[in-house]
C-alpha positions as CSV (number, residue, x, y, z in Angstrom):
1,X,-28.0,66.2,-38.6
2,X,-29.2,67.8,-35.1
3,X,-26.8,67.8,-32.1
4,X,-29.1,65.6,-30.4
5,X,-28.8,63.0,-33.3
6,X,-24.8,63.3,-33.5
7,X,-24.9,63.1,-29.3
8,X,-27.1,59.5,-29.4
9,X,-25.0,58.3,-32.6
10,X,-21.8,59.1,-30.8
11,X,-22.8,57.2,-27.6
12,X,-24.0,54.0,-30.2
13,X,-20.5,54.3,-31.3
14,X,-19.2,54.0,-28.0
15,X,-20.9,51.4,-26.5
16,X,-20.3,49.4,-29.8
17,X,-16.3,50.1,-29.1
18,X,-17.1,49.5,-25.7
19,X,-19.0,46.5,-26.2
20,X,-16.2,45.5,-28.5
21,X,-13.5,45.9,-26.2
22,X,-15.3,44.0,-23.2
23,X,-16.1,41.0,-25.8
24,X,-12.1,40.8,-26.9
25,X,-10.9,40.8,-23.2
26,X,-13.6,38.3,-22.1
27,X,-12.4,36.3,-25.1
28,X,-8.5,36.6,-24.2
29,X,-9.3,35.9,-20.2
30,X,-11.3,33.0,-20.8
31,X,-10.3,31.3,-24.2
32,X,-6.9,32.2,-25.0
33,X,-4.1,29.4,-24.2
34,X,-2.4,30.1,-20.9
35,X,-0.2,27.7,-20.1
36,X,3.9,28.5,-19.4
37,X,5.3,25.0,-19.8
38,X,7.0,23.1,-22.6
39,X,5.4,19.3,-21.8
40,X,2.9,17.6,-22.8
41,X,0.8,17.9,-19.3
42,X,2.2,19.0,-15.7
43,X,0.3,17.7,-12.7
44,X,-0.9,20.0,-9.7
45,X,-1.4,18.2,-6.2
46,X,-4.2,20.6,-4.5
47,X,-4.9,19.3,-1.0
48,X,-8.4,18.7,0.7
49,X,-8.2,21.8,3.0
50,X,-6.7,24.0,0.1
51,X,-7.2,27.8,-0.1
52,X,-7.5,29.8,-3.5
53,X,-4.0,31.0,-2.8
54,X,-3.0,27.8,-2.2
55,X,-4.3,27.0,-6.0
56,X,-2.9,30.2,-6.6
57,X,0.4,29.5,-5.5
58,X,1.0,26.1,-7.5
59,X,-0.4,27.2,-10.3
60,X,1.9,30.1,-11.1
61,X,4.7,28.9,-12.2
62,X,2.5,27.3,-14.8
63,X,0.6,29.7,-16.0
64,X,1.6,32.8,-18.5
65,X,-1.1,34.8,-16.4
66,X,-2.1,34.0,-13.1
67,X,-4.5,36.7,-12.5
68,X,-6.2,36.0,-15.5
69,X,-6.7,32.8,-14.7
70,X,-7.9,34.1,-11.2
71,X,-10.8,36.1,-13.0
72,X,-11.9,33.4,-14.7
73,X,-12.2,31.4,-11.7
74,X,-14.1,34.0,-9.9
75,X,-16.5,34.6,-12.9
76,X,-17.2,30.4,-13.0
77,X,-17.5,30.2,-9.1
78,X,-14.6,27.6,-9.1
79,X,-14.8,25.7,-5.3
80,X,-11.6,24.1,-4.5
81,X,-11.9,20.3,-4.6
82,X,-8.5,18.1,-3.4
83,X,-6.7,15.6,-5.7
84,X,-4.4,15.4,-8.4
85,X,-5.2,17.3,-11.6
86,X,-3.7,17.4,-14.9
87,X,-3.2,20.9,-16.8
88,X,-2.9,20.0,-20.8
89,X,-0.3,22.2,-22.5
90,X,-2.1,25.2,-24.3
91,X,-5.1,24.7,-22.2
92,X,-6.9,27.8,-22.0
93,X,-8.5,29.6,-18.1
94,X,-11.8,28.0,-19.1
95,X,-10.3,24.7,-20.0
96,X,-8.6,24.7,-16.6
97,X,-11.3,25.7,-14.7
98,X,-13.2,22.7,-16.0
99,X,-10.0,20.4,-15.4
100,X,-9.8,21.7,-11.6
101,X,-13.7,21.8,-10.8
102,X,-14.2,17.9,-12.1
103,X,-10.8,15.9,-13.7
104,X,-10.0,14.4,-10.1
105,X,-7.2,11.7,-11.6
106,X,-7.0,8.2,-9.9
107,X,-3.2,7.3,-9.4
108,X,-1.9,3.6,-9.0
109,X,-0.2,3.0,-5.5
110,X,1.2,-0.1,-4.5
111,X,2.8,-2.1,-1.7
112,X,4.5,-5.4,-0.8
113,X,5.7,-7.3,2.5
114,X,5.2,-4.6,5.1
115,X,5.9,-6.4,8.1
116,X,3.9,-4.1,10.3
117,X,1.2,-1.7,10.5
118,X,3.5,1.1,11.3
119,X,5.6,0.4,8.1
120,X,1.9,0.1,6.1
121,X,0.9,3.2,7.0
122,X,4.6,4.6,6.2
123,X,4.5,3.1,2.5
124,X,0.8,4.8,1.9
125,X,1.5,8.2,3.6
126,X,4.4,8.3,0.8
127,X,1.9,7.5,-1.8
128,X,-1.4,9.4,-0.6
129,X,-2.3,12.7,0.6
130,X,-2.5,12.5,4.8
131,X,0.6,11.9,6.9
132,X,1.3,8.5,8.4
133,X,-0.3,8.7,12.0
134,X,-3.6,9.3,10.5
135,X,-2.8,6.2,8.5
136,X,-2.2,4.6,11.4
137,X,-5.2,5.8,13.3
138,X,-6.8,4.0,11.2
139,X,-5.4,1.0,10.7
140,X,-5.8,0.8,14.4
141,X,-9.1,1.7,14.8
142,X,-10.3,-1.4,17.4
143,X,-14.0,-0.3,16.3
144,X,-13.9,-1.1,13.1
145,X,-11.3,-4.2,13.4
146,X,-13.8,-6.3,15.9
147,X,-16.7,-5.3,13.6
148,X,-14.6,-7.1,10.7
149,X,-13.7,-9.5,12.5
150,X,-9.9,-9.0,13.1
151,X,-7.7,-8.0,16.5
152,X,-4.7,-5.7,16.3
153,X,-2.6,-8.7,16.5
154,X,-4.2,-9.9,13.3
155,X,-4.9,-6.6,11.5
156,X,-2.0,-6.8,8.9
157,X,-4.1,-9.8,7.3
158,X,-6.9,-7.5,5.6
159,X,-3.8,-5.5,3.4
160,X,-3.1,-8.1,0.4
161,X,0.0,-6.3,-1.3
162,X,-0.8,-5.6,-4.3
163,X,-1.1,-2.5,-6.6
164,X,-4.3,-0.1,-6.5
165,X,-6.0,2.7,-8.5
166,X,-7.1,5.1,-5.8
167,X,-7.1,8.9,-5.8
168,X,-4.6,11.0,-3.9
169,X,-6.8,12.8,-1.8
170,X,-8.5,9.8,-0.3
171,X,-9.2,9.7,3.3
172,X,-7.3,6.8,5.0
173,X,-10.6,5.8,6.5
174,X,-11.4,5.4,2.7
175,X,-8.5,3.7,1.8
176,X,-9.0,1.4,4.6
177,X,-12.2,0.1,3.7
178,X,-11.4,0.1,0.3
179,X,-8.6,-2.5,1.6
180,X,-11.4,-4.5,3.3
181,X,-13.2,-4.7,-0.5
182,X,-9.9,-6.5,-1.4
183,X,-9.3,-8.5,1.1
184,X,-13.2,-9.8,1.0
185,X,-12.6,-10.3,-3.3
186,X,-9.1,-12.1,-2.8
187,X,-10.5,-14.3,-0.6
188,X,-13.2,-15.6,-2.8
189,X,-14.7,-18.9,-3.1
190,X,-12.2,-21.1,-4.5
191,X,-9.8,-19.7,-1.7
192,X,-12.4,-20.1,1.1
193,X,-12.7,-23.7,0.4
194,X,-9.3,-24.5,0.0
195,X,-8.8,-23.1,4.0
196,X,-11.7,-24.8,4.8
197,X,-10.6,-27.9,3.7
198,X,-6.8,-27.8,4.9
199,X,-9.2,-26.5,8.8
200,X,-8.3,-23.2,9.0
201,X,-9.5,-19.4,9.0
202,X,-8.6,-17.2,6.6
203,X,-6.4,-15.6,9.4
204,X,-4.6,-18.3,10.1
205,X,-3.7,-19.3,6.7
206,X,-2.4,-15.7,6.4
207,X,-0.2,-16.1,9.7
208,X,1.1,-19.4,8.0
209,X,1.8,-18.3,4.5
210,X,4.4,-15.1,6.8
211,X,6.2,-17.8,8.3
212,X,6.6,-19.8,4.4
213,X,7.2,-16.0,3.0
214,X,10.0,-15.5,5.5
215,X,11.6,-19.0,5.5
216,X,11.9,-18.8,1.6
217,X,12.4,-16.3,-0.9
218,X,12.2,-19.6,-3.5
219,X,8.7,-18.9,-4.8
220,X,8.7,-22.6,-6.3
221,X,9.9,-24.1,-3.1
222,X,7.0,-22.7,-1.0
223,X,4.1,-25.3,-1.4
224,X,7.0,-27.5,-0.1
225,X,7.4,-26.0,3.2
226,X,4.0,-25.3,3.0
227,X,3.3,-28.6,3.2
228,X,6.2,-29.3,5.8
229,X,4.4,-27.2,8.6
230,X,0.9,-28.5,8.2
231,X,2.2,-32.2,8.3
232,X,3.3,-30.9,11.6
233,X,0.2,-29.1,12.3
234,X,-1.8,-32.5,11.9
235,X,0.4,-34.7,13.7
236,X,0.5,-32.3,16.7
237,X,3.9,-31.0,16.3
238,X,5.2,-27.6,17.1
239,X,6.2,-26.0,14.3
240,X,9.4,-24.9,14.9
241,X,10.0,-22.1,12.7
242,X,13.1,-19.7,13.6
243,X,11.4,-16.9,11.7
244,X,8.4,-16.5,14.5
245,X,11.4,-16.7,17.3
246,X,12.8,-13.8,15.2
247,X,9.7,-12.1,15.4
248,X,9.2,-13.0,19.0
249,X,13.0,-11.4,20.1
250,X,12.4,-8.2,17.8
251,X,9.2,-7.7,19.4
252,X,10.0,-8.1,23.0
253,X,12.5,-5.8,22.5
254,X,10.6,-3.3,20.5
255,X,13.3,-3.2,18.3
256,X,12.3,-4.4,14.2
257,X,15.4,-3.6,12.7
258,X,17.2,-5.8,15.4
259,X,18.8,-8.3,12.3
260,X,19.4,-11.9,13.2
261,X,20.9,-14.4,11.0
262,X,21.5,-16.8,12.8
263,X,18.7,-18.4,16.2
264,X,20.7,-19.6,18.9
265,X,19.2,-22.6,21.3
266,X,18.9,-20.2,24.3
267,X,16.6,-17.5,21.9
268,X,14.4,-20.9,21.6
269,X,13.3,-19.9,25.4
270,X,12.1,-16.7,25.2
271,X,8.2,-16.6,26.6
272,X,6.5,-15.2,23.8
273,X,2.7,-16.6,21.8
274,X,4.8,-16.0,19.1
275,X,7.6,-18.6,19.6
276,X,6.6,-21.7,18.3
277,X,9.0,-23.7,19.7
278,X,7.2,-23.5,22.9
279,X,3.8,-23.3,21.6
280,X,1.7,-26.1,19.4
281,X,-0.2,-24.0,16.7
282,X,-0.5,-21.0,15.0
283,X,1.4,-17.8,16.3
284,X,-2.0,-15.4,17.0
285,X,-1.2,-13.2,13.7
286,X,0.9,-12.4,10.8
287,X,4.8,-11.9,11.6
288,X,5.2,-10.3,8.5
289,X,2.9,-9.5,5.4
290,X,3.2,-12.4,2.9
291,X,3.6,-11.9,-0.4
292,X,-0.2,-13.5,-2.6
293,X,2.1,-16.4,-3.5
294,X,2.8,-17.6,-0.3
295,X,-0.6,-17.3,0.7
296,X,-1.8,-20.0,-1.9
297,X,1.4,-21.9,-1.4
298,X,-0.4,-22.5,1.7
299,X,-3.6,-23.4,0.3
300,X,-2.2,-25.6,-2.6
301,X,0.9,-27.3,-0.6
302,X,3.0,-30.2,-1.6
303,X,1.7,-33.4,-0.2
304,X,4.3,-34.8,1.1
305,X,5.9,-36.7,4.3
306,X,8.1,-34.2,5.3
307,X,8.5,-33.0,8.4
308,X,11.7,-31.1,8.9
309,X,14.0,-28.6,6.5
310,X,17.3,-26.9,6.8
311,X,19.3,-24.3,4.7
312,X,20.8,-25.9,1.6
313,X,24.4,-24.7,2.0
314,X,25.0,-25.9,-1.7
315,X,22.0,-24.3,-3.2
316,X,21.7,-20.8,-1.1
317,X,18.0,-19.5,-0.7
318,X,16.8,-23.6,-1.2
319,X,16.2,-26.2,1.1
320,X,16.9,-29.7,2.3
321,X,14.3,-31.9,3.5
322,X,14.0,-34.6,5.6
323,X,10.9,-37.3,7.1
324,X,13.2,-38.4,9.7
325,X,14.4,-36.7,12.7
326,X,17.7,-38.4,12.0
327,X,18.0,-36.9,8.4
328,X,17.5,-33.8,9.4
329,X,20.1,-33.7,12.2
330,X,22.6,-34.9,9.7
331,X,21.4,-32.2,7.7
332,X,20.9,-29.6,10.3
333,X,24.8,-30.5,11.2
334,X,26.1,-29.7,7.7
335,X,24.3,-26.2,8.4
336,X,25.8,-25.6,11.7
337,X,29.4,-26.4,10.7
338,X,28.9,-24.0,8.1
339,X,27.7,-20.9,9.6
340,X,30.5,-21.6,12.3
341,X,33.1,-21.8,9.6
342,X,31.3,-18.7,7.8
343,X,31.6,-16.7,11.4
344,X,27.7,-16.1,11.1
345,X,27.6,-16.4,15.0
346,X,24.3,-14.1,15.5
């Protein structure tokens, strides 16, 4: 065999070993399992505004190699999307790649009875990815509230507690409208003619069902006082409910977590749209956010004659009713000897 022949067939050799070699490492980088953890799946948070070493960063205690994982990346032109992303055990760089590029996982979030806006957008921040101001932003947003028909008093209305499947890195613009979505499908048709046949706005039954929410945690005894406050809504009568006078003191004060247990006559003076002891009607918005129940105690009350309640000091968290304003100060009476004798003074 010539030199020249030996030369070529050596070089064939090479590049086969070469070759070889290239194909085993591209297999190992890309396809062998890389994962460091003993569970089933872990769970990687990447933000919106995430850099590689950001990934990079989270990932490593994960991974067996990082920088392998890196080159794959490269090679596949991986762009860094936000959200939640699950990394199966013995998944190999390709396989997480994929997962990272596309497998954006919805999570379930939830709340109940935030009493204000600023407590909302506490309870989501917790949940989602941006920080509570921006929540709050927009929740705020006068824009988009008058072109939906709400006011900042009345903006609490559109959140209907409930549980949600959103993903983590939505934008609380996004999770905003997605809240408007539910509060247009929970107030579907049978709902819309129930308010319209009791008279009143969607709002307004809202703003009624927080006072029932707050005056009983009894969910069988709400239609009752349901019922109670629009008798007195029809017959012209103020409706007297402590729980707006509550609201009223707390937010003259700017003060929420000011606890009252008990309304004295001289709070019943305090100048205030939201104290309906001095004004006929509806307080302008929500004290509180009412729990769904409440709001169709409201639109399936008791009928019924009565027209006053008190505390039932022999069944605690119940009522006593009365059609008569001289019932009710006998029962009223009972109520005040015992707070006195129970020192609840405030």
């Amino acid at each position: 065999m010539s030199n020249l022949k030996k030369i070529v067939l050596l070089i064939l050799l090479l590049g086969i070993v070469a070759g070889g070699l290239f194909v085993y490492n591209f297999y190992n980088v890309f396809f062998n399992p890389n994962t460091a953890f003993n569970n089933d799946k872990a769970f990687v948070f990447i933000s919106s505004n995430a850099s590689f070493d950001d990934v990079r960063e989270q990932l490593t205690p994960l991974l067996k190699n990082v920088d392998d994982f890196e080159t794959t990346a490269n090679k596949k032109g991986y762009k860094i999307k936000g959200g939640k992303y699950a990394i199966k055990k013995g998944m190999n760089n390709n396989e997480i790649v994929n997962s990272l590029r596309s497998n954006n996982i919805p999570i379930k979030i939830s709340f109940n009875n935030q009493d204000r806006l600023e407590l909302l957008a506490g309870r989501i921040a917790a949940q989602l990815e941006k920080d509570s101001v921006d929540f709050l932003n927009a929740f705020r947003d006068e824009t988009f509230l008058k072109e939906k028909g709400f006011s900042l008093d009345d903006a609490l209305t559109m959140y209907v507690p409930n549980s949600y499947e959103v993903y983590w890195n939505l934008s609380p613009e996004g999770f905003r409208d997605r809240m408007y979505k539910e509060y247009k499908s929970f107030w579907n048709t049978s709902r819309i003619q129930k308010a319209k046949t009791i008279g009143y706005t969607p709002i307004e039954i809202v703003s009624l069902a927080a006072i029932v929410d707050k005056e009983s945690v009894k969910i069988e005894e709400r239609p009752r006082i349901a019922g109670v406050y629009l008798n007195r809504l029809k017959k012209g009568i103020r409706l007297q409910a402590d729980p707006t006078v509550i609201y009223a003191m707390q937010k003259a004060q700017n003060n929420f977590d000011l606890v009252i247990k008990r309304v004295l006559s001289k709070d019943l003076e305090i100048d205030s749209p939201y104290n309906t002891y001095k004004n006929i009607g509806i307080p302008p918005g929500p004290i509180s956010m009412p729990d769904i129940s409440a709001v169709d105690a409201v639109l399936n009350a008791e009928k019924h004659n009565y027209i006053f309640f008190v505390a039932d000091i022999e069944r605690f968290g119940y009522h006593l009713f009365a059609e008569t304003h001289s019932q009710h100060i006998a029962n009223a009476n009972k109520y005040r000897r015992w707070a006195t004798q129970n020192n609840i003074l405030r």
